[in-house]
Kinemage of the C-alpha trace (Angstrom):
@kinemage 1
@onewidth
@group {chain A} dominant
@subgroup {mainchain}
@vectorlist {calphas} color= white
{ca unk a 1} P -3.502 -9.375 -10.663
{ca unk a 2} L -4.221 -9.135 -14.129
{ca unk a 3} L -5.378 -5.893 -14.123
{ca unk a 4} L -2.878 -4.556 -11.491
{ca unk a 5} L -0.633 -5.296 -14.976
{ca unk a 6} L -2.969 -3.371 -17.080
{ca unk a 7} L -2.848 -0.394 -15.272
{ca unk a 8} L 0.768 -0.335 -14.488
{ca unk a 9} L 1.164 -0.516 -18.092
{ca unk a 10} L -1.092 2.355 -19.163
{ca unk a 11} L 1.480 4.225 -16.231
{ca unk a 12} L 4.689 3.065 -17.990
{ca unk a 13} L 3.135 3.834 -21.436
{ca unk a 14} L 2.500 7.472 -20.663
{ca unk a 15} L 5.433 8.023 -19.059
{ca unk a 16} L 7.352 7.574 -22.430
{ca unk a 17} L 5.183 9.784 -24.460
{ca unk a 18} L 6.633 12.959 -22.206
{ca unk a 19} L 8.968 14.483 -24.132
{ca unk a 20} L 12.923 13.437 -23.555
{ca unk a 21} L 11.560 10.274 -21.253
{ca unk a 22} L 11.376 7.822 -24.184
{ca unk a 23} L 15.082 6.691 -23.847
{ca unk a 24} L 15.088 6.458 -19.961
{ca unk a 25} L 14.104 3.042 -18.032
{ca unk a 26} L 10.826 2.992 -16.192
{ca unk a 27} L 12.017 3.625 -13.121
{ca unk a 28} L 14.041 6.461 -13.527
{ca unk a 29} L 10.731 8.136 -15.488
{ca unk a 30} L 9.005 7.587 -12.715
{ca unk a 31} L 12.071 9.013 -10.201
{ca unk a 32} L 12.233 12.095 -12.221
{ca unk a 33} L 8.520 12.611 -12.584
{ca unk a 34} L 7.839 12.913 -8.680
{ca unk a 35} L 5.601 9.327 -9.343
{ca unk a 36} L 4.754 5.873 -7.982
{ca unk a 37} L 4.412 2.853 -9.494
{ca unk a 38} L 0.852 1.604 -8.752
{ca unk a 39} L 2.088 -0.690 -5.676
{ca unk a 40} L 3.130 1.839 -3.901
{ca unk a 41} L 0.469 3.824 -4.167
{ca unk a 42} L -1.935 0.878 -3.270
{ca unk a 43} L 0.133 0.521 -0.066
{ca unk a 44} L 0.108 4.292 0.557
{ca unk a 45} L -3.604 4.619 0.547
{ca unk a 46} L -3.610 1.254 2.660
{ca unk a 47} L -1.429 2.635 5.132
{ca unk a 48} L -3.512 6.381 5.592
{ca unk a 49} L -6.729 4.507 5.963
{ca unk a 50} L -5.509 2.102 8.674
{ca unk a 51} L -4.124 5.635 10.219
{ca unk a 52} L -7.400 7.524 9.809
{ca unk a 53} L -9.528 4.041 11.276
{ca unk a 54} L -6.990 4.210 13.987
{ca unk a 55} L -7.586 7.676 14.910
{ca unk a 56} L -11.661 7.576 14.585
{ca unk a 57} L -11.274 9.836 11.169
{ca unk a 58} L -13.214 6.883 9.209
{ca unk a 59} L -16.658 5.400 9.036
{ca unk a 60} L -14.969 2.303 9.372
{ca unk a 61} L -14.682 0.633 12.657
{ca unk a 62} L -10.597 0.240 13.395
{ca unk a 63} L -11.976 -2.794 15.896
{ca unk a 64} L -13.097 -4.373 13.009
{ca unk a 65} L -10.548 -5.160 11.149
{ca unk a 66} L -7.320 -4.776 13.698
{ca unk a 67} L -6.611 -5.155 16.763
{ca unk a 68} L -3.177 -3.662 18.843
{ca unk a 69} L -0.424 -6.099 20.189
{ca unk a 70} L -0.656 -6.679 24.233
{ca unk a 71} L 2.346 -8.716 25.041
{ca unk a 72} L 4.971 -6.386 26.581
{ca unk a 73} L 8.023 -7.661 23.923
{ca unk a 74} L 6.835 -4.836 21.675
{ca unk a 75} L 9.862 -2.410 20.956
{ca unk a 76} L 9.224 1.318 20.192
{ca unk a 77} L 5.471 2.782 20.677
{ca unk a 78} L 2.359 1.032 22.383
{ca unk a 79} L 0.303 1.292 18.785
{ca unk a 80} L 1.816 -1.831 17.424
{ca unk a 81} L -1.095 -4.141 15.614
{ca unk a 82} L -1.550 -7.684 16.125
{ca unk a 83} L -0.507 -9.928 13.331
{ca unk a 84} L -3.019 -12.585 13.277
{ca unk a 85} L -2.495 -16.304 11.984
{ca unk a 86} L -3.564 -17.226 8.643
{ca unk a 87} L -4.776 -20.381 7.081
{ca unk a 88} L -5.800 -19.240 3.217
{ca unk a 89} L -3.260 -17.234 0.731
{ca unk a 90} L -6.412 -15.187 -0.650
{ca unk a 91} L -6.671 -13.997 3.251
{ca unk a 92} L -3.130 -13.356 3.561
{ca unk a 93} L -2.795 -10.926 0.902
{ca unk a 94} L -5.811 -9.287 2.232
{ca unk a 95} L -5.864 -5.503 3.267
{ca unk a 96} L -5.740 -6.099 7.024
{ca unk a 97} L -2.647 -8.649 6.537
């Protein structure tokens, strides 16, 4: 966490050095930039890997780690994952949750 905060704020620090930013909240840096604030970049790259497991583009076994709904509720596409129970908040802030 504590470094999540560190690096976020070496972001928001550059961001006002650009010339003309310095006034301008963070956000609205960022919006006019083209960037993302470190979260959603964590989540991007989260969300390409699980594609690339899912599609056998990664070393990394997509059995592993996930595993697709079954029940016949699901709306939409048949690629929905599983959401599994969990017991510990360390595990449920964990890449697969």
């Amino acid at each position: 966490m504590k470094d999540k905060v560190l690096l976020e704020k070496i972001q928001h620090r550059f961001t006002s050095m650009i010339v003309g930013m310095k006034e301008l909240p963070y956000e609205e840096r960022l919006r006019r930039l083209g960037l993302w604030t470190l979260e959603e970049r964590r989540v991007r790259a989260d969300l390409i890997e699980v594609y690339r497991m899912s599609k056998g583009l990664s070393k990394v076994k997509f059995d592993y780690f996930f595993e697709y709904a079954t029940d016949s509720r699901t709306r939409g596409h048949h690629l929905k994952l599983k959401k599994g129970r969990v017991h510990l908040d360390l595990r449920q802030h964990f890449f697969t949750e």
